[in-house]
C-alpha positions as CSV (number, residue, x, y, z in Angstrom):
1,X,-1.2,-3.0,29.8
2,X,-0.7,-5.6,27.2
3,X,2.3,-5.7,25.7
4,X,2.7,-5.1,22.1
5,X,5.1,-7.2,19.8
6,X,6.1,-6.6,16.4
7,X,8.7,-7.7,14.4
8,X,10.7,-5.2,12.3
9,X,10.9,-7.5,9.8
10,X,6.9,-8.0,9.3
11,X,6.5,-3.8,9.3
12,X,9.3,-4.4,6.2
13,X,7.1,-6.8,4.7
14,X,4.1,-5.3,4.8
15,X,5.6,-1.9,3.7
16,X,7.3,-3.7,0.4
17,X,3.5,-5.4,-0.2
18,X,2.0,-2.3,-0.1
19,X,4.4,-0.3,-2.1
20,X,4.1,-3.1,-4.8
21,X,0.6,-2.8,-4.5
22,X,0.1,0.3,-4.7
23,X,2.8,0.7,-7.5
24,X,0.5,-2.4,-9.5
25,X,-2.5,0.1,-9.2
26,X,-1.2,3.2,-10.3
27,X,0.4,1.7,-13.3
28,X,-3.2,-0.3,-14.0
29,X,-4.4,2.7,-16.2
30,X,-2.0,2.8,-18.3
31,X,-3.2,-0.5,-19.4
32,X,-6.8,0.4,-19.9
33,X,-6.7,0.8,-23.6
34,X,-5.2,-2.9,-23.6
35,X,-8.6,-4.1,-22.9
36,X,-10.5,-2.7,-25.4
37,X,-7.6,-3.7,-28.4
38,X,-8.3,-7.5,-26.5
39,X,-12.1,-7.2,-26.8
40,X,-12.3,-5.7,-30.2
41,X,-15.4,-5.4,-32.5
42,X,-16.5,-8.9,-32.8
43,X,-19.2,-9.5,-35.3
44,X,-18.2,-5.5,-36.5
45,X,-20.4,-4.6,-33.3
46,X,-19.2,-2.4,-30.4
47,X,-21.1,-3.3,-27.4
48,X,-19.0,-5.6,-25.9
49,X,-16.0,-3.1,-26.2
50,X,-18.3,-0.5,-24.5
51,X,-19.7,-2.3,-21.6
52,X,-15.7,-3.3,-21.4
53,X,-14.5,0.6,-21.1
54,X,-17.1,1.5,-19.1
55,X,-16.3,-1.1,-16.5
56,X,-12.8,0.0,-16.5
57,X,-14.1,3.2,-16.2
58,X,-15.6,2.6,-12.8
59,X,-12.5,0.0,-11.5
60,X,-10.3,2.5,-12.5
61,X,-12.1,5.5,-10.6
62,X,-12.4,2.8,-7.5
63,X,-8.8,1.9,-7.7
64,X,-7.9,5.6,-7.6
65,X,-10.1,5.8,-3.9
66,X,-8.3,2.2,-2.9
67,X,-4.7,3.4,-3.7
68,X,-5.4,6.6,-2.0
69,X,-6.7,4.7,1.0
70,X,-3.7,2.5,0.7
71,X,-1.0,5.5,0.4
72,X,-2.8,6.0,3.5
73,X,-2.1,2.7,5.2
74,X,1.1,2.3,3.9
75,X,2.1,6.1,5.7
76,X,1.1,5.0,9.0
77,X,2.6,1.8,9.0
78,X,6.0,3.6,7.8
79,X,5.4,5.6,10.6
80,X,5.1,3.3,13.3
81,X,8.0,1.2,12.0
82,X,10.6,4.5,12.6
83,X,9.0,5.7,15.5
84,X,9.6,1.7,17.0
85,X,13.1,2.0,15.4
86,X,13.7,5.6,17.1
87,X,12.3,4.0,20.6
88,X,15.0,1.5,20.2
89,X,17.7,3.0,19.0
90,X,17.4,6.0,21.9
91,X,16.4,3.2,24.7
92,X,19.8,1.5,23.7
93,X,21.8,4.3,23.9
94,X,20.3,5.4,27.1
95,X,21.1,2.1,28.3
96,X,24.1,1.8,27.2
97,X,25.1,4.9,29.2
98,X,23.8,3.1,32.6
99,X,20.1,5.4,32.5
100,X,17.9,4.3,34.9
101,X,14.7,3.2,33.1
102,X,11.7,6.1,33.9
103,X,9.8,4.9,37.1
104,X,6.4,3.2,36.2
């Protein structure tokens, strides 16, 4: 069996990316109406506004399935990281206490 290595430090990492992305796409919506005030009505026409909310319709509905996906993610890693911390903490105390390691 190979052996697996990873740092707790990287698993901390990647869990603060993920909240901060996942933070950035939650708060996205409330920033939807920004891009229609940015687009306006130029030449007193509205197409340009439209087309705009309607694409920020469908990100907005996409970024809702992507965050979900990366709540997702972001629960498993969190979950590896403390059940790697709980591995080491009890291996340490059993060792500590002169355990013998279970046979292979």
């Amino acid at each position: 069996m190979n052996d697996v290595l990873i740092k707790y430090s990287e698993l901390e990492r990647l869990l603060e990316r993920l909240g901060s992305i996942i933070t950035e796409f939650e708060s996205a919506s409330d920033r939807s109406s920004q891009i229609r005030d940015a687009v306006g009505y130029p030449f007193g026409r509205s197409e340009l506004t439209d087309k705009a909310s309607e694409a920020e319709s469908r990100w907005s509905y996409k970024r809702g399935k992507l965050t979900e996906s990366l709540i997702g993610i972001r629960d498993h890693a969190q979950a590896l990281h403390d059940a790697f911390q709980e591995f080491d903490a009890d291996a340490a105390t059993k060792f500590e206490s002169g355990a013998q390691p279970p046979a292979a």
